[in-house]
C-alpha positions as CSV (number, residue, x, y, z in Angstrom):
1,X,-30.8,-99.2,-75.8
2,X,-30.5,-97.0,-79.4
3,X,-34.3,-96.0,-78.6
4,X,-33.4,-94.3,-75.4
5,X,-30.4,-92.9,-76.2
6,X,-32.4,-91.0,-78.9
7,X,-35.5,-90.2,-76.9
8,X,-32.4,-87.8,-74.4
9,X,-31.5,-86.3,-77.5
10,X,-34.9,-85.5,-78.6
11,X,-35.8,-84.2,-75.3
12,X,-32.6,-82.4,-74.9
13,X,-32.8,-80.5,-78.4
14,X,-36.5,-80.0,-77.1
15,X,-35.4,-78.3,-74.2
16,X,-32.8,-76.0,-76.1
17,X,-35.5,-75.0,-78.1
18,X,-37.2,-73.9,-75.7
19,X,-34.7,-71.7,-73.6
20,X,-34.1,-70.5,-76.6
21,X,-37.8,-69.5,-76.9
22,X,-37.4,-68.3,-73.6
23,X,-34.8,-66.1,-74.0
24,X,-36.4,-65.1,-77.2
25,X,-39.6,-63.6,-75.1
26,X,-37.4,-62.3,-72.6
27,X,-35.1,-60.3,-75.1
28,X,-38.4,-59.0,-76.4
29,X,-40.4,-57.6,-72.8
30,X,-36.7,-56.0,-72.6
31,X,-37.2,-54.6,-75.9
32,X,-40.5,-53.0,-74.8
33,X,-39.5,-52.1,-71.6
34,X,-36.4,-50.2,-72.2
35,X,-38.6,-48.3,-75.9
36,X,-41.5,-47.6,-73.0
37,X,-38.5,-45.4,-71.0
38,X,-36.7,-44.1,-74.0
39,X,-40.4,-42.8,-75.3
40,X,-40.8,-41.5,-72.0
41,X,-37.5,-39.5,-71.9
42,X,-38.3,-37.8,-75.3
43,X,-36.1,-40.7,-77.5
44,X,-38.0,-41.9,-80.5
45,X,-38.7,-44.7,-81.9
46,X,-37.2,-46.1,-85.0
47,X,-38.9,-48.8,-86.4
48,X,-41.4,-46.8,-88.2
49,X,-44.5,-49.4,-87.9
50,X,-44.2,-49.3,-83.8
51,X,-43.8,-45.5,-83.6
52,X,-46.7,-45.6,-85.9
53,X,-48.6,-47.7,-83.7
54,X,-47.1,-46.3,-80.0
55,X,-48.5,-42.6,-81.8
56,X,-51.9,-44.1,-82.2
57,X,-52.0,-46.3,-79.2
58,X,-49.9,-47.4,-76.9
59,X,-51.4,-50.1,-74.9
60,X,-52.3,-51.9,-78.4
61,X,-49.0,-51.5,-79.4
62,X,-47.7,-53.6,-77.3
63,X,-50.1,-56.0,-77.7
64,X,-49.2,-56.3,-80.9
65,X,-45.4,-56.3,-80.7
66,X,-45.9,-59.3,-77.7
67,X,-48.5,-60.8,-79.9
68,X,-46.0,-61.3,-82.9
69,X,-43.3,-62.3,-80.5
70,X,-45.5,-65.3,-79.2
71,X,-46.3,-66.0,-82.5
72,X,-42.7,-66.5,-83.9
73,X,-41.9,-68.6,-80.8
74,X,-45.1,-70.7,-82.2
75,X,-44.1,-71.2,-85.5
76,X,-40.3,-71.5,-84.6
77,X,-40.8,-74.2,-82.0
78,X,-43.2,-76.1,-84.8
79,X,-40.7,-75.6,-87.2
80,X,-38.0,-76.9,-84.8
81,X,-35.4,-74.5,-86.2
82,X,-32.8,-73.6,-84.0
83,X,-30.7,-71.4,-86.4
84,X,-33.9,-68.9,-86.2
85,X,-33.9,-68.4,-82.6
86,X,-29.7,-68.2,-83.0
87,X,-30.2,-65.2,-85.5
88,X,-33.4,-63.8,-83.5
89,X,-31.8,-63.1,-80.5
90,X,-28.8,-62.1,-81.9
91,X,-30.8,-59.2,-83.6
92,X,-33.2,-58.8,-80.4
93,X,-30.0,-58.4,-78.0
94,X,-28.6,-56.2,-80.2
95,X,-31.8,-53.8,-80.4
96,X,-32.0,-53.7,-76.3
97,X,-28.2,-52.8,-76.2
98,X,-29.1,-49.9,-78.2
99,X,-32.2,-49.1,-76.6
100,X,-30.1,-49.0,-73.3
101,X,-27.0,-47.4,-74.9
102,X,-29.4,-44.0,-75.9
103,X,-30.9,-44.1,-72.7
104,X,-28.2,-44.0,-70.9
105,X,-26.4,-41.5,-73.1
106,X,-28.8,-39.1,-71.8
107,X,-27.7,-39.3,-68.2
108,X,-24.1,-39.2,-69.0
């Protein structure tokens, strides 16, 4: 009976882990999405290594920013550390607030 009651709690931190992967990805395509408008309506972009890159080239910019996002989620659901994705998308929902927030301080 011990062995089964474990193998739920394995499979239900697996599953957190997860939406919390999840979530991570989606905070992130929001991230891009709302940076793609702001460029768009003369905003700027802060981090300095992405306005770099969307400068230079757009498209391969956000290959790369989806390309480290993927590979985060990688090493933080080998890693199994849950705290990461707790801080991650603390920071990422806190970046697409502000993205939104100077958007929509332009129409107001």
């Amino acid at each position: 009976m011990d062995y089964i009651e474990d193998t739920k709690y394995i499979d239900l931190e697996n599953d957190i882990l997860k939406m919390h992967g999840r979530i991570f990805v989606l905070l992130n395509l929001l991230d891009v999405l709302t940076t793609i408008f702001a460029l768009n309506l003369g905003l700027i972009e802060v981090n300095p290594l992405m306005n770099w890159m969307f400068e230079k080239n757009i498209f391969f910019s956000i290959i790369f920013k989806i390309s480290i996002v993927f590979l985060i989620n990688f090493i933080a659901q080998k890693t199994k550390l849950k705290i990461f994705y707790n801080i991650a998308n603390l920071m990422m929902t806190i970046v697409v607030i502000s993205n939104l927030y100077n958007i929509l301080r332009i129409f107001i």
